[in-house]
N, C-alpha and C positions, 0 to 999 in steps of 0.2 A: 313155328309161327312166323308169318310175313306182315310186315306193318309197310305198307307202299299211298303213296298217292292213287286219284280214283283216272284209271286207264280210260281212255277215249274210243281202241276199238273193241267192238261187241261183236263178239258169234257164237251164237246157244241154238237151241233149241226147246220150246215148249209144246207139251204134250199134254190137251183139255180134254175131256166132254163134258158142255155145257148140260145144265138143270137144273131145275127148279130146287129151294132148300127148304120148307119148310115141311116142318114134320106132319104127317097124313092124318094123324088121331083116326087113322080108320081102325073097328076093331072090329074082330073076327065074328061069324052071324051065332043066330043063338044059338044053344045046345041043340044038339037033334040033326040039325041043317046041315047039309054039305058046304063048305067052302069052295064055290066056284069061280070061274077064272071072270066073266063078265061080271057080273056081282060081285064081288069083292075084294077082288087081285087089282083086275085093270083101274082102278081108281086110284090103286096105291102105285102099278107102274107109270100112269100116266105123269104123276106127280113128283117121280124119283127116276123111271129107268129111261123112257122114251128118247130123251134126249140124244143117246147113244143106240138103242135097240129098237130102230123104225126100218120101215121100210127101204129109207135110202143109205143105210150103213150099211159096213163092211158084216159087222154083229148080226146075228140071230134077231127077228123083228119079235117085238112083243105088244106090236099095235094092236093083234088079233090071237085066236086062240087057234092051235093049229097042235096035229099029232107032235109035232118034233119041240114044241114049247111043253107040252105037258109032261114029255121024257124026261126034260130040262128041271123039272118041278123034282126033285129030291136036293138037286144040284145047287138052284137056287135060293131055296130054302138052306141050305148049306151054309151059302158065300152071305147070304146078308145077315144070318145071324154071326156069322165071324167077321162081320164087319169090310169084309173083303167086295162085294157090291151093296149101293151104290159105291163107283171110285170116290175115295176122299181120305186126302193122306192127310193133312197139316194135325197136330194135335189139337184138339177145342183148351187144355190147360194152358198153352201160350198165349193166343190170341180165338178171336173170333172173325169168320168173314163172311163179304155177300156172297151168294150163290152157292151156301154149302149143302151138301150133299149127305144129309145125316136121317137115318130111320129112327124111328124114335119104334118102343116095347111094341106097340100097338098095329104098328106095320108089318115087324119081321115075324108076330104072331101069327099074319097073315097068311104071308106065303110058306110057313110052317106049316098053319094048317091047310090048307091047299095042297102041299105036299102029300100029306096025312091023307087027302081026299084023294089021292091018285092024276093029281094034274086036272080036276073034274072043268067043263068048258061052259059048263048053264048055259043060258038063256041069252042070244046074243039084244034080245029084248031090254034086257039088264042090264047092258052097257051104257058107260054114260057120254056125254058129248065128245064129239071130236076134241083133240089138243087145240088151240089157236096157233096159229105157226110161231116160228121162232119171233124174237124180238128185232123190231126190223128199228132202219134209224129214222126219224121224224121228217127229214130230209136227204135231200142229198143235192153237195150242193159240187161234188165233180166223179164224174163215173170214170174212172182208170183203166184200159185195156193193154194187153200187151198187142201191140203191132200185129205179129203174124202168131203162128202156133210153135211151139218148140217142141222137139224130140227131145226127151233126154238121155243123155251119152256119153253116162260113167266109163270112167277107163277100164283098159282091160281088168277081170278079177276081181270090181266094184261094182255095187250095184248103188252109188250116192254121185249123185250129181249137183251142185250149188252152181246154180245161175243167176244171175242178178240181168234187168233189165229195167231202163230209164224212163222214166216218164216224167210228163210235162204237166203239171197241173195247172198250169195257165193262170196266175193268181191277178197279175197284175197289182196287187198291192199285199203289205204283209198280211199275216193272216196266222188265228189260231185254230190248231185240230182239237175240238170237244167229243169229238165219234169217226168210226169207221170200222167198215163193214165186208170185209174179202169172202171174195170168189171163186174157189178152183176150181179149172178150167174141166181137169180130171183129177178126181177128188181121190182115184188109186195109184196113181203116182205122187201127188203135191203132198206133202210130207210135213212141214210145215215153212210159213212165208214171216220175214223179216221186212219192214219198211222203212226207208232209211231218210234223211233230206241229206243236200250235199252241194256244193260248187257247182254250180253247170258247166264250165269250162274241163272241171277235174273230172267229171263224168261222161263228157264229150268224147275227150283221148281214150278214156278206157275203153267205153263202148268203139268208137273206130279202129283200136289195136285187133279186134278180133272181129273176123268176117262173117259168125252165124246171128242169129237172133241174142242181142243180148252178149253177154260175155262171161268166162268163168271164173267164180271168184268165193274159190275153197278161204275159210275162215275170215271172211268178210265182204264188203262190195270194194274196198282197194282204195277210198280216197280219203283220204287225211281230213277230209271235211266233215265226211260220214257222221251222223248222229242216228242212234233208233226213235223212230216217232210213231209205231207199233208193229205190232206183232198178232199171229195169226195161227191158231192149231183147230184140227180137224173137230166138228164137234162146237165151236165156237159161235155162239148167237153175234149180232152186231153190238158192238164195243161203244161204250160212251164213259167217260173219263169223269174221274168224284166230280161232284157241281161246284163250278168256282174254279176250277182248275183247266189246263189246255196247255199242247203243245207248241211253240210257237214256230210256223214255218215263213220263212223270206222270199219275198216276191222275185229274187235275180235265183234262186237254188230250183232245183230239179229231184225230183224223187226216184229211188233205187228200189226197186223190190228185190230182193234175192230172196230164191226160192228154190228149198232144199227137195229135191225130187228123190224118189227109192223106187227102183225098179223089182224090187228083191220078187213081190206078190206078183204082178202085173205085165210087168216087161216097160218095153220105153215106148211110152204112148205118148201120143201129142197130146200139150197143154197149152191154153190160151185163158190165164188168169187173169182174174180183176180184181179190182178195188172202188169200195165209194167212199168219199170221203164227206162227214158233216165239218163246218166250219162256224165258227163262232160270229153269232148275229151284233155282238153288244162287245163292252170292253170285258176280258175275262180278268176277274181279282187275282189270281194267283198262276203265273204263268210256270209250267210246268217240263222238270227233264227225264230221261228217262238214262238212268247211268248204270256200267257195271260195276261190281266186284269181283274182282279174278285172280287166281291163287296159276299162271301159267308154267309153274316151275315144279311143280309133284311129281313125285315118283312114288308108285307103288311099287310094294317088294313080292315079289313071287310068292306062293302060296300062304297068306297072310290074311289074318282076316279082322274088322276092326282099324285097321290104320285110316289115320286122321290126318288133316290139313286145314289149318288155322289162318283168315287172312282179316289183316284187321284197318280199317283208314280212319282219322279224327275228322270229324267233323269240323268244316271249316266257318259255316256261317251256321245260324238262326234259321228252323225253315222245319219242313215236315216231311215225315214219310209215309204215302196212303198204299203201298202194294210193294209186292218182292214175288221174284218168280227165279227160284233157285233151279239150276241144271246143272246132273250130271248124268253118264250114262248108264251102260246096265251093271255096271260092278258095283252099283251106287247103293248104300246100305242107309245112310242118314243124311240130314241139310238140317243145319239152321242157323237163321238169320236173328240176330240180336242189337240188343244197343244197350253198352258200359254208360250212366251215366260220370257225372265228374266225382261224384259223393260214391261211386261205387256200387250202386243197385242197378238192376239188369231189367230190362226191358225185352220182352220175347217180341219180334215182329213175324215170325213163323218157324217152324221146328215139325219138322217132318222126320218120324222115328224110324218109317219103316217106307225106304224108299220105294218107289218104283219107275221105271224109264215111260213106260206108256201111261203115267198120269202126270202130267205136269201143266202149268197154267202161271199166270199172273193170282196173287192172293189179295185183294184187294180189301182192307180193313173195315171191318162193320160198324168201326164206329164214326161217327162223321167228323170226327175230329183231327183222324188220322192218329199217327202218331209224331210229337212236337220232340225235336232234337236242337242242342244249341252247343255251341263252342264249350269244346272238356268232354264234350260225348264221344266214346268211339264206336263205331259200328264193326261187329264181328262177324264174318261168315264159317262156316264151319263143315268141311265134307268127308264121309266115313266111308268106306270101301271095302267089300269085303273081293280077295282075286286069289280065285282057285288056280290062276294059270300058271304054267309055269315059267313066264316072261314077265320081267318087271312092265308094268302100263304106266304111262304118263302121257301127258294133253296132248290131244288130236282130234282133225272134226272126223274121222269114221268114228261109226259106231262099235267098235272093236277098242280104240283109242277110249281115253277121257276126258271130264272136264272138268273145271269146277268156277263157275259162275253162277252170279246171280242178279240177277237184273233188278233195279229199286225205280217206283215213279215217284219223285220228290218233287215238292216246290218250297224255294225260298219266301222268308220270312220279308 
């Protein structure tokens, strides 16, 4: 177990798809009747899968009914009754949060019986309204481009490239971030995007140290000033922070994107990413950080499985925690995030049993209270691993390497 102060630099990665969470109460038609895919599936995917399985993902589309979706229908029928789609790791006995992704009896009966029908497609008659697009922000009150386009140009034998590239948000006076809404340029390379504030002097030299677009900057954007003021994964509607809360950025500072690129599927395609950002109209009550917890000294032991690492910090002030977005990679078996109070009773802020690398996110708590921490509290992180290889692994940003973080959005009391 490690008990350390709360570190300054941040490099993770999080891995969403956004969707809707409440449960469908659709139930299956009456006896007799086939369960068809327009009539009474698509009402359930619209409201649970679409998020991830449209027409513009990587995934199998399930906007429409098509021979290769109804193959799928044994499959599906499958994973959501094993709870294994929709993605949704955190345990509901820890905590509760927005946007979860939970089928309730009445759903997974659904696409059961649907199954049971043969993938049947009915009556495109029978479909109900288009989805409304994703959640956009109210405003926008700076649109962020990168300069020119980038190649990305992992080293030899890699296929991960981390570029970070500066931008000028022109604020002219300080200002808080309440939303914000990223745009990959090419949605098959950009992997996921980190947004940072920083110095503009300290941002300056790095970007002029290196000659291409931008500069490279494996486990961080490099400057000592660095903070995260958000984060960005594939799947992700536009971001608006609990109400009452904001991150504060300074009118002399310059914003970093670093933007983890994977050529593994794709190859190295040009990217020209963006950002918008909302800013705060009024004064915000509770100004907001967004800090890690990182355990950067673990070793895992060659073929072992179950080995854990414990990292624990006191709480130094009065103040709240409204989300936690734990990362590790794919050796990852378990995450969870907690709080000791001073009297000894444990507080779950999220607890993730059965991990997985390709779902991760920010967990942002459903209650609007957040959760309230004060001096005597410790906060514990917790990460399990199971490593069949036969090389001990320890912290690195490939994805072969590991990690173990977890990112908390707090504000003081």
């Amino acid at each position: 177990m490690h008990t350390r102060a709360l570190p300054v630099a941040l490099a993770a990665t999080l891995v969403a798809c956004s969707g809707p969470s409440a449960p469908s109460g659709e139930a299956p038609p009456p006896d007799g009747a086939a369960t068809t895919w327009y009539r009474d599936v698509l009402p359930v995917a619209q409201e649970h899968c679409l998020g991830c399985h449209n027409d513009e993902a990587p995934t199998f589309s399930m906007e429409r009914w098509s021979e290769d979706l109804a193959t799928r229908a044994p499959l599906i029928a499958q994973y959501t009754a094993a709870g294994i789609m929709p993605p949704w790791r955190p345990s509901p006995d820890c905590n509760r949060y927005h946007g979860e992704r939970l089928l309730d009896a009445d759903a997974i009966a659904v696409f059961a019986a649907w199954a049971a029908d043969d993938g049947a497609e009915g009556d495109p008659a029978d479909a109900p309204p288009p989805l409304p697009p994703l959640a956009e922000l109210e405003r926008v009150d700076r649109h962020l481009t990168l300069e020119t386009a980038y190649t990305p140009a992992p080293p030899t034998g890699d296929v991960n490239d981390l570029r970070c590239f500066v931008l000028d948000p022109e604020l002219g006076d300080d200002a808080m971030l309440v939303g914000f809404d990223v745009t990959p340029g090419e949605r098959r390379v950009v992997h996921h995007v980190l947004l940072y504030s920083a110095d503009s002097d300290e941002l300056a030299a790095l970007d002029a140290a290196d000659p291409g677009p931008g500069y490279g900057c494996p486990g961080g954007p490099g400057a000592s000033s660095a903070r995260v003021i958000a984060g960005w994964v594939p799947g992700m509607p536009a971001n608006h922070y609990p109400e009452g809360t904001g991150v504060p950025l300074a009118k002399d500072e310059r914003l970093v994107m670093q933007i983890h690129y994977n050529t593994a599927q794709a190859g190295p395609l040009p990217d020209q990413s963006a950002v918008d950002l909302m800013l705060a109209e009024a004064a915000v009550e509770a100004p907001a950080q967004i800090f890690s917890i990182a355990d950067h000294d673990f070793s895992i032991p060659p073929q072992t499985h179950g080995h854990t690492t414990t990292v624990e910090v006191d709480v130094p002030a009065a103040g709240t925690l409204w989300a936690a977005a734990p990362h590790m990679h794919l050796l990852g078996r378990q995450a969870r995030v907690e709080v000791e109070r001073a009297n000894g009773d444990v507080a779950c802020l999220v607890d993730i049993p059965s991990w997985s690398f390709d779902w991760q996110q920010f967990y942002f708590l459903a209650d609007p209270a957040g959760l309230p921490v004060a001096p005597g509290d410790t906060i514990r992180f917790s990460c399990t691993w199971d490593n069949d290889t036969p090389e001990a692994v320890t912290w690195g940003d490939g994805t072969e390497d590991e990690m173990c973080i977890t990112y908390l959005y707090a504000t003081a009391k």
